[in-house]
N, C-alpha and C positions, 0 to 999 in steps of 0.2 A: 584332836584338833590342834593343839600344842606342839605335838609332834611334829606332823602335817608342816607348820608353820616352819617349826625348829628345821626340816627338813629342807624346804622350799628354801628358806634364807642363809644355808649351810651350802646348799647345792651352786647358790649365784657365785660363781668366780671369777666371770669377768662379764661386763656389757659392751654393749656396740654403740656406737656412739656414727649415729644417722646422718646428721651433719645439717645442710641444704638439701632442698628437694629440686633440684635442678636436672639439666641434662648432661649425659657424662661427659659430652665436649668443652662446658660450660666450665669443670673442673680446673681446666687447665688457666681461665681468666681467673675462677676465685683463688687459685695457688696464687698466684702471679700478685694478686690484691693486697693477699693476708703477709705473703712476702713483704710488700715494700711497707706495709702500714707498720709491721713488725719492725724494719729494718729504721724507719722514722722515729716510732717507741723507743729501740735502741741508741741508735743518734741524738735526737733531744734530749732524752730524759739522765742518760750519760753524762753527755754536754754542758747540761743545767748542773748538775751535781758537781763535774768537774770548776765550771766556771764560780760557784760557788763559794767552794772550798781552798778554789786559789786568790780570790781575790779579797786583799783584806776590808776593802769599800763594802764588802756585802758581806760583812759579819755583824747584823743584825739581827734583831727577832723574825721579823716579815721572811728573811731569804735562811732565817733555821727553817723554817716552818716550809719553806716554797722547796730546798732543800729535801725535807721530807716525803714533801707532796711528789717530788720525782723518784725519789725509791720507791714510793709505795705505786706509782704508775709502775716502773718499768718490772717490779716483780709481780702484779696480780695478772698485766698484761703476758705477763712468761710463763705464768702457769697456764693458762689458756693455748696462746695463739703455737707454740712449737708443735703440741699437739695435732691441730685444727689443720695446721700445713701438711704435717706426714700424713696425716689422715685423708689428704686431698689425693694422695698418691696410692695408699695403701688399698689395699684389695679388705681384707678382714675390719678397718676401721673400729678394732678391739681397744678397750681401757682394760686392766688388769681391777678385778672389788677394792684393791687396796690403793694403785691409782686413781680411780673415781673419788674413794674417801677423800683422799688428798689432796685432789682439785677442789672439790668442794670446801672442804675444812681452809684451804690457805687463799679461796678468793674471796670465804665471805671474810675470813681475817682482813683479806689489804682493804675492800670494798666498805665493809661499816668502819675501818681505822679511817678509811679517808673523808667519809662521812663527821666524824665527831672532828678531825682535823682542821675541815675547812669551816667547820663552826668556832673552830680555834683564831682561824686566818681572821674568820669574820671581827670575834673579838680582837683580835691587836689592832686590825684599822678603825676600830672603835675611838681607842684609847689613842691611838697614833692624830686620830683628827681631832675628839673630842676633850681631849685633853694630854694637849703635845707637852709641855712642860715637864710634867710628870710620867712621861711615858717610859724611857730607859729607867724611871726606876719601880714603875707597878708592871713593866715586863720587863722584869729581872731574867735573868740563866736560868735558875732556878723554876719559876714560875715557868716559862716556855718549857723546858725538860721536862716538870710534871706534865705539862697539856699535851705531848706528845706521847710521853708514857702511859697518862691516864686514857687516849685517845687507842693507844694500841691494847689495853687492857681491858678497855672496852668490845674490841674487834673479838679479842679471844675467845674471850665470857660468850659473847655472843654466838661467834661461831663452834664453839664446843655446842652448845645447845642445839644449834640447828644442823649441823651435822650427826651427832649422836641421834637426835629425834629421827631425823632422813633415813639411817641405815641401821634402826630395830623396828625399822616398818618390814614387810612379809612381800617381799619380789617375786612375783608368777604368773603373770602378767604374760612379761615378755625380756626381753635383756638388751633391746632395741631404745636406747635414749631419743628421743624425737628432737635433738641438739645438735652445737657441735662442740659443747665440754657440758660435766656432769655440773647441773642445776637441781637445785627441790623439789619444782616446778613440773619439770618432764620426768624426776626420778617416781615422783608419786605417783604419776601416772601411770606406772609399771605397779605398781601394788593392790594386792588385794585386803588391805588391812583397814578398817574403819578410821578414816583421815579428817573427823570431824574435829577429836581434839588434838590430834597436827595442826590443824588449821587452826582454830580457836590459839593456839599456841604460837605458831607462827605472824599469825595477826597480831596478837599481844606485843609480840617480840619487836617486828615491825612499828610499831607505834611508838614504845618506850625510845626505839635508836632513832626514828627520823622524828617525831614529835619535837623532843627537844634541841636536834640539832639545827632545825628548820625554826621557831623558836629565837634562838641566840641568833641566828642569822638574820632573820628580821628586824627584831628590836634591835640590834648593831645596829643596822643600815638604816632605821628608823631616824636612831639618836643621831646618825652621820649626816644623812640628808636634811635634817633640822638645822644642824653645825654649821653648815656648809650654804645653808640657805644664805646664814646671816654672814657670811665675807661679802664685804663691800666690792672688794675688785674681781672684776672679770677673772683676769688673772689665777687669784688664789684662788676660785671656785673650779677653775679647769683642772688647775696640780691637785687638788682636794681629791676631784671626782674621779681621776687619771688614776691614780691607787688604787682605786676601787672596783675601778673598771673589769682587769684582769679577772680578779677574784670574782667578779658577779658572773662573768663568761662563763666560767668554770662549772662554776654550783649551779646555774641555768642547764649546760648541757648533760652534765651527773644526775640532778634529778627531776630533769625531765625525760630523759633517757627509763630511768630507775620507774617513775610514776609508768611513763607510757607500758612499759614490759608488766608492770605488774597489773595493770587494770585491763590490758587487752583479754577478752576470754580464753578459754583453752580451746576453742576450737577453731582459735588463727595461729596455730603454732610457729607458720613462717613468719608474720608480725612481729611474738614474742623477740625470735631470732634476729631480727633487724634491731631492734631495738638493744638489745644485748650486745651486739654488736657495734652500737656508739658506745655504751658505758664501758666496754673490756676490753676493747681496741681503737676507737675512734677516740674517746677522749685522752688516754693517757699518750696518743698521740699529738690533740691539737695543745694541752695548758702547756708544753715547753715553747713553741710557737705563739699563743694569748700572751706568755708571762715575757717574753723575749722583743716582741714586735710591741708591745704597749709601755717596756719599760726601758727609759733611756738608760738606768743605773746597769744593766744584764749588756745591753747593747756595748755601751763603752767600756765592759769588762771581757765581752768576748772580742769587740778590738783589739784591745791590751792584750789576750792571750794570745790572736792570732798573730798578733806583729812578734814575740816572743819565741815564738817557733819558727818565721818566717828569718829571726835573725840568728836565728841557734842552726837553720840550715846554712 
């Protein structure tokens, strides 16, 4: 039986990755989709990073942190979608075992970093509302670098486990992923291996990353919406709430996204798929757009960059 096993999971050297269950004509619009959403993910999330790093007005904590939030968009969304495109074209629509690993291990990396991240975000506009005075100095350099560090240290831990779990499961199934990039989700579905404590494991695991980040994100917004209650003027409660605004977008359409894919049954696969498809491609498109359009400080700095280059031509 060992053998058997040792055999069957020796033997998998590469999966197909299904994609959509559409019509072949239909190929040619979802190319065309995954292209410009792609090329938007590139452009913002760039854009944001550059505008950043050049403007000394947003050498902040809030824009290390927003800063971040766009690396970790524009590489989870590239592990994915370059794929998802040739694949729209390709005949064979093959991932190589060791490409699969790799998709899998680096998007639950960027996906739980950006999870514990924007529990981070949450935290600074805590302290940025609820106690401004002392805010440049309980968020220190220091203090922001560990929460980003601890936030990607967390991603790893995590993802080591759930990838390594995923791939000494028993593939024999089939080698057809019911996706259009390698997930846990449709990988398991290809196995014949008893997936009770997978799941009991993966549950767990699930709980400990969004429990707590959901959690911090609450009581922030709690303590802030109390804060905010009491400004007297009209005024200070719209600049209050306007901080805040971006950041709630954001975490709104992540995990609701995240909730919807993982409660939908497995026998809506194309569902799964939709959904998956705002959290890996549609958001890390819209937060440089949320963060840009809601915040005059981004605004008047990509001004400032444009006119810069407009007079350097």
């Amino acid at each position: 039986m060992g053998d058997r096993r040792a055999s069957n999971h020796s033997e998998m050297t590469d999966f197909i990755l299904a994609g959509f269950r559409v019509r072949p004509e239909l190929h040619i619009l979802l190319f065309l989709l995954f292209l410009f959403v792609y090329a938007m993910i590139l452009l913002g999330n760039v854009g944001m990073m550059a505008i950043i790093m050049t403007d000394p007005r947003l050498n902040t904590p809030m824009y290390f942190f927003l800063g971040n939030l766009s690396f970790i968009d524009l590489f989870y969304s590239s592990v994915i979608a370059p794929k998802a495109i040739i694949n729209f074209w390709s005949e064979s629509k093959s991932i190589s075992f060791a490409g699969c690993v790799a998709q899998l291990f680096l998007f639950a990396l960027f996906i739980v970093t950006e999870g514990f991240l924007l529990a981070a975000m949450a935290y600074d506009r805590f302290i940025a509302i609820c106690n401004p005075l002392l805010y440049s100095v309980q968020m220190s350099t220091r203090l922001c670098t560990q929460l980003v560090a601890g936030s990607y240290f967390c991603g790893c831990i995590s993802s080591v486990i759930q990838t390594s779990m995923t791939f000494t499961l028993s593939f024999c199934a089939s080698r057809a992923v019911d996706h259009f990039y390698c997930d846990s989700r449709p990988l398991q579905r290809l196995s014949c291996s008893d997936l009770f404590i997978h799941r009991m494991i993966s549950f767990s695991l699930s709980c400990i990353i969004i429990l707590p980040t959901i959690i911090v994100i609450i009581v922030s917004y709690m303590y802030i919406v109390s804060t905010v209650l009491k400004i007297h003027s009209t005024e200070g409660r719209k600049k209050a709430f306007s901080t805040c605004s971006s950041h709630l977008g954001v975490v709104s359409v992540l995990y609701g996204a995240v909730f919807f894919m993982y409660l939908t049954p497995d026998r809506f696969p194309e569902l799964s798929k939709v959904a998956s498809l705002c959290y890996s491609l549609v958001t890390p498109m819209l937060n440089p757009l949320i963060y840009s359009l809601r915040n005059k400080d981004v605004q008047e700095a990509l001004k400032k960059l444009l006119e810069k280059k407009n007079i350097s031509l």
